[in-house]
KENUMAR-191442 format. One record per atom (N, C-alpha, C): x, y, z; residue in three letters. Coordinates in steps of 0.2 Angstrom, whole numbers, plus 5000, padded with zeros to 4 digits. Layout:
{{X,Y,Z},ala}
...
end
This chain:
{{5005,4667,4961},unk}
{{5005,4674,4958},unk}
{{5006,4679,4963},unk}
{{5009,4683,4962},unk}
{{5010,4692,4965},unk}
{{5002,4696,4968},unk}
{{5003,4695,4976},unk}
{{4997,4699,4976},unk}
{{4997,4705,4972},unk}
{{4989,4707,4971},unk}
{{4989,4713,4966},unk}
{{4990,4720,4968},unk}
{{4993,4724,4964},unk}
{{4993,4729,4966},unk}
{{4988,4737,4963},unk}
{{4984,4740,4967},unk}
{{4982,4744,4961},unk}
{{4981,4749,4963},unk}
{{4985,4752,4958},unk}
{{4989,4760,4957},unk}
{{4985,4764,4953},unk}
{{4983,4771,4956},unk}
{{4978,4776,4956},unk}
{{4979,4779,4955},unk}
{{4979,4786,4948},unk}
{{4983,4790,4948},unk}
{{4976,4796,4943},unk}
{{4974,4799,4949},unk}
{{4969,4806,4946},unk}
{{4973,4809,4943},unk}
{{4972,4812,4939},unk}
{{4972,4818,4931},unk}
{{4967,4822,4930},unk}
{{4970,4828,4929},unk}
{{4965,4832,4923},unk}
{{4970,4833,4919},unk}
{{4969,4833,4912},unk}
{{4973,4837,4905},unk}
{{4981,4834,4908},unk}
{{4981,4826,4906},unk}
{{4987,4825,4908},unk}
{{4991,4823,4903},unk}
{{4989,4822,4898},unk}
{{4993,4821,4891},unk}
{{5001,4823,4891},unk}
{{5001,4828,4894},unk}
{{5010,4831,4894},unk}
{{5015,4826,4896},unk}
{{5013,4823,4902},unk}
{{5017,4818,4905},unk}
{{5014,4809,4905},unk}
{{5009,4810,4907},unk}
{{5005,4803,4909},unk}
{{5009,4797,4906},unk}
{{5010,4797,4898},unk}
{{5013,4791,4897},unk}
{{5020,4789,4899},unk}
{{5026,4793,4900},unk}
{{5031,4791,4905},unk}
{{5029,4788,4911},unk}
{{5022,4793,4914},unk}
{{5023,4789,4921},unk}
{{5020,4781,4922},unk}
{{5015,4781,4918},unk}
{{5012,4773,4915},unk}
{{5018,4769,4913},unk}
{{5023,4771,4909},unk}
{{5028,4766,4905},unk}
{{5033,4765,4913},unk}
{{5035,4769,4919},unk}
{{5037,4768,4922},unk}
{{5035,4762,4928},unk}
{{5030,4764,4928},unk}
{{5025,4759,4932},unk}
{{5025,4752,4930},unk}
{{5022,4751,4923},unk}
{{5024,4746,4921},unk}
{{5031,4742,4919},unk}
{{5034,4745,4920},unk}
{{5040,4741,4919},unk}
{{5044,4738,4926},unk}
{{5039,4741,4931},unk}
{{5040,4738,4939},unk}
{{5038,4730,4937},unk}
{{5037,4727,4932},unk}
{{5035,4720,4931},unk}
{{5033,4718,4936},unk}
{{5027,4720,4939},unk}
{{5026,4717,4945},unk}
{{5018,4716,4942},unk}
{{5011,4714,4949},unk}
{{5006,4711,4946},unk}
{{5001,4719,4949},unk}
{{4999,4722,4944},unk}
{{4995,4728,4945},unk}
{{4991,4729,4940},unk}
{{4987,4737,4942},unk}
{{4982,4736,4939},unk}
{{4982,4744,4939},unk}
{{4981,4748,4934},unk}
{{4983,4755,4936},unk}
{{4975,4758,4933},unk}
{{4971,4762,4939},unk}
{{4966,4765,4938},unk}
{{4965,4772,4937},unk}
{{4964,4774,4928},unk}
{{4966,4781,4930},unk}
{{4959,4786,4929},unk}
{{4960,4787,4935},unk}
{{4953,4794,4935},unk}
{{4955,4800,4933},unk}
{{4950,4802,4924},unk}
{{4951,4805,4922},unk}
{{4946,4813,4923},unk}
{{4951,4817,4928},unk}
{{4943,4821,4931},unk}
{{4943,4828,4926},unk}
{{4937,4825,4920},unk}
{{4936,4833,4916},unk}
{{4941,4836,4912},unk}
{{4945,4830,4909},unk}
{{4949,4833,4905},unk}
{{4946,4836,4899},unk}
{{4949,4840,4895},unk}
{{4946,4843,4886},unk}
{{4951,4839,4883},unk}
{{4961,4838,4885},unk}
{{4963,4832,4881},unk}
{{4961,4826,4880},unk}
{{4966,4822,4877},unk}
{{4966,4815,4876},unk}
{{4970,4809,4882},unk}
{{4970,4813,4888},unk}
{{4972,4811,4892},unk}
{{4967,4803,4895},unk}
{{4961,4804,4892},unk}
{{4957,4794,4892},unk}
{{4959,4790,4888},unk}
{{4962,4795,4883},unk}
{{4964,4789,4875},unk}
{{4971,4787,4875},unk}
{{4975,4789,4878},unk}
{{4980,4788,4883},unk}
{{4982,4782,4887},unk}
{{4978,4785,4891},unk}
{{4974,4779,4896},unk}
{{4973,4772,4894},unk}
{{4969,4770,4893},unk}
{{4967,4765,4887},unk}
{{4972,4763,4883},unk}
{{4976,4767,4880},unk}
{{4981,4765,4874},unk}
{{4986,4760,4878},unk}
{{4986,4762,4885},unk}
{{4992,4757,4890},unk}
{{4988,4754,4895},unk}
{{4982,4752,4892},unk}
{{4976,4746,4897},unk}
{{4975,4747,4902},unk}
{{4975,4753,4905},unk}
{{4973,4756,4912},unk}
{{4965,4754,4912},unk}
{{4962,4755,4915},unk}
{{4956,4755,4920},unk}
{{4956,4762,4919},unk}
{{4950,4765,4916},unk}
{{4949,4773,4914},unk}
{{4941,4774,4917},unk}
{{4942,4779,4923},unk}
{{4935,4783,4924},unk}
{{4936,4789,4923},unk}
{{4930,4790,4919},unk}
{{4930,4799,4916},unk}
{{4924,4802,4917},unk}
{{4928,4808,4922},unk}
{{4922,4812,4925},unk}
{{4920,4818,4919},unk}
{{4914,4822,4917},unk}
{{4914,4824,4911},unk}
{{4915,4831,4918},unk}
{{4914,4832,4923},unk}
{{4916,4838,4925},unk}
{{4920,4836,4931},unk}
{{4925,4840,4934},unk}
{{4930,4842,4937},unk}
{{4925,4838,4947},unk}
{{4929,4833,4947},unk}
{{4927,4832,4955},unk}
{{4931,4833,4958},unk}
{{4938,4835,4959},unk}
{{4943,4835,4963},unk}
{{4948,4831,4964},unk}
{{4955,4829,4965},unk}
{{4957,4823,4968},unk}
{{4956,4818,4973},unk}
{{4952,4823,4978},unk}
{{4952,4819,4983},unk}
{{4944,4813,4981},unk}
{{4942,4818,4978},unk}
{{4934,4813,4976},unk}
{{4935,4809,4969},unk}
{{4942,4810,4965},unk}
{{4944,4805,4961},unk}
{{4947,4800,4964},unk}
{{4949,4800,4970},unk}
{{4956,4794,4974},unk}
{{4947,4791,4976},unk}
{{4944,4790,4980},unk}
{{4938,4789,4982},unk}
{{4934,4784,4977},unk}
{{4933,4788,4969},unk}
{{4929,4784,4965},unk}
{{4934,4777,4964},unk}
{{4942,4780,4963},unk}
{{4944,4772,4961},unk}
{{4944,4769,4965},unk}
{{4946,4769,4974},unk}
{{4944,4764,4980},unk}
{{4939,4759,4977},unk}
{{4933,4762,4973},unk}
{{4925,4759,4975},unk}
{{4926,4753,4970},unk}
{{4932,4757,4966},unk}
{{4933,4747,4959},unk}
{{4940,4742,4960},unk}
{{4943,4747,4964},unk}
{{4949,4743,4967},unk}
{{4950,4736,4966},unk}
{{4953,4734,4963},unk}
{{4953,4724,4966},unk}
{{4959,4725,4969},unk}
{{4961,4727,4970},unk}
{{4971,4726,4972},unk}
{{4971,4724,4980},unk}
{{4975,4720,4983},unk}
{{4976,4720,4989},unk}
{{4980,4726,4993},unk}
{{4983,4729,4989},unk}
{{4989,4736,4991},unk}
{{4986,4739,4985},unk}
{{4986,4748,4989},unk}
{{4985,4753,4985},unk}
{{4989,4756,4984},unk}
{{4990,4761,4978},unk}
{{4997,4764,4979},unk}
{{4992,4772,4974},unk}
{{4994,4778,4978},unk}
{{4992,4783,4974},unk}
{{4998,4786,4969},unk}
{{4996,4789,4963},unk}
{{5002,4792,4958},unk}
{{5001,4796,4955},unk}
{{5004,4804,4953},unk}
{{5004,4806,4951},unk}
{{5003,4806,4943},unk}
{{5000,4810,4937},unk}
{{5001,4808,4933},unk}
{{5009,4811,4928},unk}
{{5012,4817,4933},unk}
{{5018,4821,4930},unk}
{{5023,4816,4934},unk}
{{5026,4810,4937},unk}
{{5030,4809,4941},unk}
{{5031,4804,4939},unk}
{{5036,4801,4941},unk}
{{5040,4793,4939},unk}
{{5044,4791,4945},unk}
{{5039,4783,4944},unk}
{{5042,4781,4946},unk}
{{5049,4778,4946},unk}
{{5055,4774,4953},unk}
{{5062,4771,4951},unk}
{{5061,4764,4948},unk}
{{5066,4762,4948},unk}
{{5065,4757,4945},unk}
{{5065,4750,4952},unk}
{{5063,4746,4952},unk}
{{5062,4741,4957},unk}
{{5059,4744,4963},unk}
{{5058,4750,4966},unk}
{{5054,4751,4973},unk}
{{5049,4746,4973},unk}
{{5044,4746,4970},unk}
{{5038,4743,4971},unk}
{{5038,4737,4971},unk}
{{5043,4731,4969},unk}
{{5045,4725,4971},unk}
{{5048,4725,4981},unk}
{{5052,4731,4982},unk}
{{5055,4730,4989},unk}
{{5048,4732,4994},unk}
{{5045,4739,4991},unk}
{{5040,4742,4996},unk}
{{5034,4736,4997},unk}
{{5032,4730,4992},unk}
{{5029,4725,4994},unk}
{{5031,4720,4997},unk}
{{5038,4719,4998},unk}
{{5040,4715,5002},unk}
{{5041,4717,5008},unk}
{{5043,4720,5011},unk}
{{5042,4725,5015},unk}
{{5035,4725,5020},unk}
{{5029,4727,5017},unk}
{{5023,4725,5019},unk}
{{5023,4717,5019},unk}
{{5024,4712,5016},unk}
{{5023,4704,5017},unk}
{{5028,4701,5022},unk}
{{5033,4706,5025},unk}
{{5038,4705,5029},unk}
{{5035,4705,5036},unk}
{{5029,4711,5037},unk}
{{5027,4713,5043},unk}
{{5021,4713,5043},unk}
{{5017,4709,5047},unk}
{{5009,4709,5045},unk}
{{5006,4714,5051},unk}
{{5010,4714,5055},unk}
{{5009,4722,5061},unk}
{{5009,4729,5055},unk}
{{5010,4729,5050},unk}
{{5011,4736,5047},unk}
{{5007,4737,5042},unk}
{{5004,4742,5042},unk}
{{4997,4745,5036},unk}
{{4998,4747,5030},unk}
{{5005,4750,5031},unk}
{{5009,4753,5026},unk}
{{5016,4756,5026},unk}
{{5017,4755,5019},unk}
{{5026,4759,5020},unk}
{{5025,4765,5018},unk}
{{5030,4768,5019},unk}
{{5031,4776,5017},unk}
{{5037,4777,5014},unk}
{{5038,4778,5007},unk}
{{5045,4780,5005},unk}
{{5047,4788,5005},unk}
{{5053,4788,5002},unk}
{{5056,4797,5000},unk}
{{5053,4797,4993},unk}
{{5053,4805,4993},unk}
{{5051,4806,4986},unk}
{{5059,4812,4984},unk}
{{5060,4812,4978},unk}
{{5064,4817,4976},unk}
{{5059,4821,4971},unk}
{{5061,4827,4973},unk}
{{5060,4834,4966},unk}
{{5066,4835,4960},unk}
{{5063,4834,4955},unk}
{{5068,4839,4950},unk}
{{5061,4843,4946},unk}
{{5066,4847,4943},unk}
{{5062,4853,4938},unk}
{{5061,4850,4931},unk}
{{5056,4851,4927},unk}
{{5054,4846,4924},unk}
{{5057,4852,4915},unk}
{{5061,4846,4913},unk}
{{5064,4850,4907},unk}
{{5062,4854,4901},unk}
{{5055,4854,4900},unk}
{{5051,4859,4896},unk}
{{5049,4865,4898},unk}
{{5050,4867,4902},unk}
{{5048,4873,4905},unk}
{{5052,4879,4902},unk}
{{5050,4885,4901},unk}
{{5055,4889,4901},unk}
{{5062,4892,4904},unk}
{{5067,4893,4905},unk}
{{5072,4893,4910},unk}
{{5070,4900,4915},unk}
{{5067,4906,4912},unk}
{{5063,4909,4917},unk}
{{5061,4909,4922},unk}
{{5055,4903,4920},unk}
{{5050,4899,4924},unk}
{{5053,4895,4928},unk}
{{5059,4891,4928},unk}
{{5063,4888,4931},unk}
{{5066,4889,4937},unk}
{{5068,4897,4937},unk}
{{5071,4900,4942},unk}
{{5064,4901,4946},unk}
{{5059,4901,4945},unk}
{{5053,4903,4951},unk}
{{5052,4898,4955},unk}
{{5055,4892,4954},unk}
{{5051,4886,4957},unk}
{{5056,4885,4961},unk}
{{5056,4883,4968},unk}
{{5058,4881,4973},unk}
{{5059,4875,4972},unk}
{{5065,4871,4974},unk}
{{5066,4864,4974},unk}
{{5069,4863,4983},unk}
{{5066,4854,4983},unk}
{{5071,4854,4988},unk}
{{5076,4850,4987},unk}
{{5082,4849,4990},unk}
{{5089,4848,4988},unk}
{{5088,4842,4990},unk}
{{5085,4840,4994},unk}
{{5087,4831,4998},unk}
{{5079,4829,4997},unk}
{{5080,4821,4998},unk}
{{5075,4816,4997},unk}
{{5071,4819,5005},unk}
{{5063,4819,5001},unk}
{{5059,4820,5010},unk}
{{5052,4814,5010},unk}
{{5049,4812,5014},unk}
{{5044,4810,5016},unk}
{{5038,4815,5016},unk}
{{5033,4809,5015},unk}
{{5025,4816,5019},unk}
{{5020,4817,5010},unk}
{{5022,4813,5005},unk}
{{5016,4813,5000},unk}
{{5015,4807,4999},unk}
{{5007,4805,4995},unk}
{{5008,4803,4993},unk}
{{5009,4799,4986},unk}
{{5010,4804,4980},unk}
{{5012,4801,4974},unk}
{{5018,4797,4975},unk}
{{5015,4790,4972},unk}
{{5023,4784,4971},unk}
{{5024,4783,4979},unk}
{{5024,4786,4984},unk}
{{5026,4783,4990},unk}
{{5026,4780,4996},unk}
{{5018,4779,4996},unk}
{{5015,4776,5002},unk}
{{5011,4769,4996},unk}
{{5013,4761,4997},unk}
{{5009,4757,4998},unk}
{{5004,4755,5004},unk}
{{5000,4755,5003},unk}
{{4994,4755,5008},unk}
{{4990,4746,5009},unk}
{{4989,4743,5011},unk}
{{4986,4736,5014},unk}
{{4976,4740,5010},unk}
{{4974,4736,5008},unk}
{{4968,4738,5004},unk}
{{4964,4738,5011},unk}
{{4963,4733,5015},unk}
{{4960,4731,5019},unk}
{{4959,4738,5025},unk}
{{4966,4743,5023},unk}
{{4964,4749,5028},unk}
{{4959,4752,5030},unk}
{{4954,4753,5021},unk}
{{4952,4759,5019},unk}
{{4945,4755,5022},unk}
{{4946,4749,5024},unk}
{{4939,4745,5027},unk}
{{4938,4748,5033},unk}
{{4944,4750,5037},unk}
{{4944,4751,5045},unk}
{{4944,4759,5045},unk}
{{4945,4763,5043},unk}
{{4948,4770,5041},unk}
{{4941,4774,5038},unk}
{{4938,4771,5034},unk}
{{4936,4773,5027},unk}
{{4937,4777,5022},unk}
{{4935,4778,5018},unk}
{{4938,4783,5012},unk}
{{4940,4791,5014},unk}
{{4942,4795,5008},unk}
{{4944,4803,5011},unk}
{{4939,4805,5012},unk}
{{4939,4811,5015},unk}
{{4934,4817,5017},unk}
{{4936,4820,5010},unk}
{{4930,4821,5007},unk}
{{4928,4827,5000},unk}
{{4929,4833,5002},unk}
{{4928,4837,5009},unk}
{{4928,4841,5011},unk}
{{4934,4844,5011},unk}
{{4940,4838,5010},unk}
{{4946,4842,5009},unk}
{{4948,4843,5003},unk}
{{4949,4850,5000},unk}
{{4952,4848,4992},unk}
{{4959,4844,4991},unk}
{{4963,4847,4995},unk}
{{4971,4845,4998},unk}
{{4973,4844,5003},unk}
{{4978,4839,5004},unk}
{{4981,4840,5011},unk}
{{4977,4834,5014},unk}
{{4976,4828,5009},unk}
{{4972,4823,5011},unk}
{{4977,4821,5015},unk}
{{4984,4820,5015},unk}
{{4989,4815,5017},unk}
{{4990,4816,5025},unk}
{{4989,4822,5026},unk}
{{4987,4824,5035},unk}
{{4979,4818,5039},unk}
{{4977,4821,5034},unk}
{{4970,4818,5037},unk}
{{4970,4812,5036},unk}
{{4972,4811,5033},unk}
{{4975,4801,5030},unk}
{{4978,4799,5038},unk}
{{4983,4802,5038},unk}
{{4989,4800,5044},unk}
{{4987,4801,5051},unk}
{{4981,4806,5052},unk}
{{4975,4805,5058},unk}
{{4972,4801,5059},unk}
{{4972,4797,5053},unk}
{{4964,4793,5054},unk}
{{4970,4785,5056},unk}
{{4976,4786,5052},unk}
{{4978,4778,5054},unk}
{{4982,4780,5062},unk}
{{4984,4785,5064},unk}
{{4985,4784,5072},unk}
{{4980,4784,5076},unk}
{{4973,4788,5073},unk}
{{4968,4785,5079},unk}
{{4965,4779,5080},unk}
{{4966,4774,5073},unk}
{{4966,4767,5074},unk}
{{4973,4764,5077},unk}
{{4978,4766,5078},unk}
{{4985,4763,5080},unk}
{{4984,4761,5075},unk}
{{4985,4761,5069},unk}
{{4987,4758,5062},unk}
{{4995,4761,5058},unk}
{{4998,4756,5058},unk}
{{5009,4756,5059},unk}
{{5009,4760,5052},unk}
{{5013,4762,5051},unk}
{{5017,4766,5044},unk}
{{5024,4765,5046},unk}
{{5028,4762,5040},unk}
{{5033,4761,5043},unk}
{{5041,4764,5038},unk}
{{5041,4768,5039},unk}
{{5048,4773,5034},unk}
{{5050,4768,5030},unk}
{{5052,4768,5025},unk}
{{5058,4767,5023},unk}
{{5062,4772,5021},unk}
{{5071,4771,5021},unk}
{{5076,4775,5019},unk}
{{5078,4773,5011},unk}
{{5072,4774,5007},unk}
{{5072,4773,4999},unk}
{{5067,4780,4997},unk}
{{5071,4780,4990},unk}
{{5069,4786,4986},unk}
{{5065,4782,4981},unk}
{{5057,4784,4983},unk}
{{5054,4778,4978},unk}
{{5049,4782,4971},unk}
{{5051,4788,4969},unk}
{{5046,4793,4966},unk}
{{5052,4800,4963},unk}
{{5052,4799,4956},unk}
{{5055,4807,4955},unk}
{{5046,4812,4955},unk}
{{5048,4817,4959},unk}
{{5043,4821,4959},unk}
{{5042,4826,4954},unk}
{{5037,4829,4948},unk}
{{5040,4832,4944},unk}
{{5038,4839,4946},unk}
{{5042,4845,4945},unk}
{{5039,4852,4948},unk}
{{5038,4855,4940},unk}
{{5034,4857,4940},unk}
{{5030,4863,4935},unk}
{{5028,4868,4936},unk}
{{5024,4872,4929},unk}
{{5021,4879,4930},unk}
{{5013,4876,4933},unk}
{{5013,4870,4931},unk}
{{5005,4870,4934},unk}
{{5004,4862,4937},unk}
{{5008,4862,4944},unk}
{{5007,4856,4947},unk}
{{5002,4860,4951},unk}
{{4997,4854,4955},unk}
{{4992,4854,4957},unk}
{{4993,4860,4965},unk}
{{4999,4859,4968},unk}
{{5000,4861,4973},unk}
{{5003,4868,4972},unk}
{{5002,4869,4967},unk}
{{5005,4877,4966},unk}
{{4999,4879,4964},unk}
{{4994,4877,4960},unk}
{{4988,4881,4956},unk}
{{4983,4882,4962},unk}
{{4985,4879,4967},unk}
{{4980,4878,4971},unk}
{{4985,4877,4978},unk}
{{4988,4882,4981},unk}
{{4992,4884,4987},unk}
{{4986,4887,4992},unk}
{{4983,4892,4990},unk}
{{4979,4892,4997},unk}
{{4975,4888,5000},unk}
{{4969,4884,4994},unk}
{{4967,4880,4998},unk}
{{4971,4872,5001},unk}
{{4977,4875,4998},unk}
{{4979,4866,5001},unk}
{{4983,4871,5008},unk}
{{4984,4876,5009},unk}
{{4987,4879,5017},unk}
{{4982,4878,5022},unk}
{{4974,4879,5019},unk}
{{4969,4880,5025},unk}
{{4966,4874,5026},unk}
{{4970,4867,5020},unk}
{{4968,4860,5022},unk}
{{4973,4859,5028},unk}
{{4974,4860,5026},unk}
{{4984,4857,5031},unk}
{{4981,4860,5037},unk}
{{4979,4867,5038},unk}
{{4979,4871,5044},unk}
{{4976,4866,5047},unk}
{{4966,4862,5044},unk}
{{4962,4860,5047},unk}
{{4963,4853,5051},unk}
{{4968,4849,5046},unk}
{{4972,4843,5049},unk}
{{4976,4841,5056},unk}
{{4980,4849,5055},unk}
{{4982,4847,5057},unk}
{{4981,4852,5066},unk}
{{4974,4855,5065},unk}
{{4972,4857,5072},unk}
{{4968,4848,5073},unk}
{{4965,4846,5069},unk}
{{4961,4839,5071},unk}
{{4969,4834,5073},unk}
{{4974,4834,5072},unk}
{{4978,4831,5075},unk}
{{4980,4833,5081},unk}
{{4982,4839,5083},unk}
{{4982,4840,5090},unk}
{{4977,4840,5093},unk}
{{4970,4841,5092},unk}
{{4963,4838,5098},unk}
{{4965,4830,5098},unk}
{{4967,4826,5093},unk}
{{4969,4821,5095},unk}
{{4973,4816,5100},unk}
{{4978,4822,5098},unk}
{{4985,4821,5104},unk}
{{4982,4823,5110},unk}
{{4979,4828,5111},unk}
{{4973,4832,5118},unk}
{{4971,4824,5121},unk}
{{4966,4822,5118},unk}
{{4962,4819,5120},unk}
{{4965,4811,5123},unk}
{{4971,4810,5118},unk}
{{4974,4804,5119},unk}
{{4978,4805,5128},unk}
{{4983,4809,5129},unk}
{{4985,4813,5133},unk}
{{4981,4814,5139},unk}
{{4975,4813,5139},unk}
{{4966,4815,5144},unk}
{{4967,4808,5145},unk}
{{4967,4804,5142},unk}
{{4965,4798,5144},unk}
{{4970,4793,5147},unk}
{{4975,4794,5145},unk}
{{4981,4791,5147},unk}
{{4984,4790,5152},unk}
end
């Protein structure tokens, strides 16, 4: 059997999308287990959940993403983690290649794929024009695009709560100060979806003074490495 994979995917009030991204996931026919942390919904985004045999935690009030990616670590069985948004989909086959990939290389903790944006078709055409896209596939999230070795979170430990966004910096600090590999792929493994109410829009300042935080504790670390070398 297929080591297991288990895919994480925080919500609040995700009813609008979540069942595409579940039916996506699963048609990856692979061996997974999809944990969805439901934080403080008032939809039917748990009954959802459940209706596609997810593993459902339900906070009755809002703890964040970064302290819902956290509660599902602590029931994980999967040997590989994989985070996901609940508006996104993913392609079809990435997750067959991105785990061979890691079973290819026992030197590497994790892959990294590209994610694409498109504008997600219910939206106003208005509202449409507001939204920034970008034209080409990029790196650097991780919804659908980092599998991760479970055994990382043993060495690293889990997120800082402290941050509400911008966990993927502080992520990326903690596995270079362990020398722990990440290793690119040139594959699009995530359609991104852009909305009026994705998480990084409703919440742009504090994910700017996350990222600031990160990424001064990245350069004390490059300092320090630098001192000693």
């Amino acid at each position: 059997m297929q080591n297991l994979i288990s895919i994480i995917i925080p919500v609040k009030n995700g009813s609008n999308y979540m069942e595409e991204a579940i039916t996506e996931i699963k048609q990856q026919n692979m061996n997974t287990e999809i944990i969805v942390v439901d934080d403080g919904s008032t939809d039917n985004t748990s009954e959802i959940a459940k209706n596609y045999g997810c593993i459902v935690i339900k906070n009755t009030t809002s703890q964040g993403p970064v302290a819902a990616k956290n509660q599902a670590l602590k029931i994980a069985n999967g040997d590989y983690i994989m985070f996901h948004d609940h508006d996104d989909i993913m392609n079809n086959g990435v997750l067959e290649k991105m785990l061979a990939e890691l079973n290819a290389a026992s030197d590497i903790s994790a892959v990294m794929c590209k994610v694409k944006d498109f504008i997600s078709d219910d939206i106003p055409s208005e509202e449409k024009q507001k939204i920034k896209i970008k034209s080409e596939p990029y790196y650097g999230l991780f919804t659908g695009a980092i599998l991760i070795r479970k055994n990382v979170f043993d060495i690293i430990g889990n997120f800082d709560e402290q941050v509400t966004a911008g966990e993927i910096l502080d992520w990326q600090t903690k596995m270079e100060k362990h020398n722990l590999k990440i290793k690119k792929l040139d594959l699009i493994s995530t359609q991104r979806r852009l909305h009026t109410t994705n998480f990084g829009r409703t919440q742009q300042q504090t994910e700017f003074k996350d990222y600031a935080k990160s990424l001064r504790e990245r350069l004390n670390m490059i300092k320090k490495q630098n001192k000693e070398s």
